[in-house]
N, C-alpha and C positions, 0 to 999 in steps of 0.2 A: 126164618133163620133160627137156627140153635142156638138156646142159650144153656149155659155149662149149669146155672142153677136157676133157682123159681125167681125169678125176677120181686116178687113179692118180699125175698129177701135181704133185695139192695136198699138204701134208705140213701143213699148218694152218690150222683154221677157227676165225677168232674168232664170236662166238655173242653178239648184242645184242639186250636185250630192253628192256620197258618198266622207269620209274625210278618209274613211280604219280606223275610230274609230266608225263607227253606228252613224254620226251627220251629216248634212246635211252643206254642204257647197256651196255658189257659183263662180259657177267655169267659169260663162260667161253671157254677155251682149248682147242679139242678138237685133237688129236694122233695122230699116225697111225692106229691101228684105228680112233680112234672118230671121226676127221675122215673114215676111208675108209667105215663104218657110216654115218654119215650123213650122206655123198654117194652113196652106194647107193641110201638110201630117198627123198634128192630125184630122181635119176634114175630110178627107178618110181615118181615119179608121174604117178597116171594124169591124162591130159586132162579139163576139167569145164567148166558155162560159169560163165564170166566174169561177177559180178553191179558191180556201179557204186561200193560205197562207197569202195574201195582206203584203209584204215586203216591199214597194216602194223604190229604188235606188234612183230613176231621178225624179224632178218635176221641172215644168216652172210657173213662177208667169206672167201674163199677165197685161200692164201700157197702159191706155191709156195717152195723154199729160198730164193728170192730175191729175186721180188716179189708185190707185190697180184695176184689174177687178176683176179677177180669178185665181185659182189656181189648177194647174192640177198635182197629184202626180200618177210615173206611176210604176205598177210591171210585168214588164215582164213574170217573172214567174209564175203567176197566171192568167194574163191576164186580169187585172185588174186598170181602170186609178180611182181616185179619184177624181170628182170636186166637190169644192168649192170657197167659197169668194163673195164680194158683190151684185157683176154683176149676180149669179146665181140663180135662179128660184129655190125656197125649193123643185121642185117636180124632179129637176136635181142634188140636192145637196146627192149625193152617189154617189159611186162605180159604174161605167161604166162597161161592157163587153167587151174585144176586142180582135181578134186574131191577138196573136202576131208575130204568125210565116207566117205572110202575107209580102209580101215585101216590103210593106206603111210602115209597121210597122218597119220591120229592115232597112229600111233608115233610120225611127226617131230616134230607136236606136244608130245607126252609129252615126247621128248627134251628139247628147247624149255623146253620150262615144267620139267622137273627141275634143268638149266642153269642157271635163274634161280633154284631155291628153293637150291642149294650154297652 
């Protein structure tokens, strides 16, 4: 999957999950290795199609030491991540494709949902 810059760049991802009310809350701080971990596993993901419902659960906002970059909201169930935010190119600013049922993809998952049981 595209990412808007060198992932090498980011020094922090905040990590928001569901609140079990439909509002997005943040549920974790990931920091160097493990913001560099998993923007590795977002960047191999592999392409999938696109199905329609776009729900997002889980999105990560990407910091470099100074500011916001980007921001990625993901829906499993459609298979569908969202980028947006400063750092991204208008002609990357949509809906992505991904298959989710790749095993890249349910690591990031797992990640995800351990993030929010912490």
């Amino acid at each position: 999957m595209f990412l808007p810059v060198p992932h090498e760049r980011v020094e922090l991802v905040e990590v928001l999950g569901p609140d079990g009310a439909g509002n997005d809350q943040l549920v974790a701080i990931w920091e160097a290795d493990e913001a560099q971990a998993a923007l590795t596993l977002v960047a191999g993901l592999p392409e999938g199609e696109l199905k329609r419902c776009f729900i997002p659960a889980w999105k990560i906002r990407a910091h470099s030491a100074t500011r916001f970059l980007f921001e990625i909201s993901f829906c499993f169930r459609c298979h569908g991540a969202r980028l947006r935010g400063p750092a991204v190119p208008p002609e990357q600013d949509m809906i992505h494709a991904f298959d989710s049922e790749d095993s890249t993809s349910r690591e990031l998952l797992a990640r995800l949902r351990a993030a929010g049981q912490s």
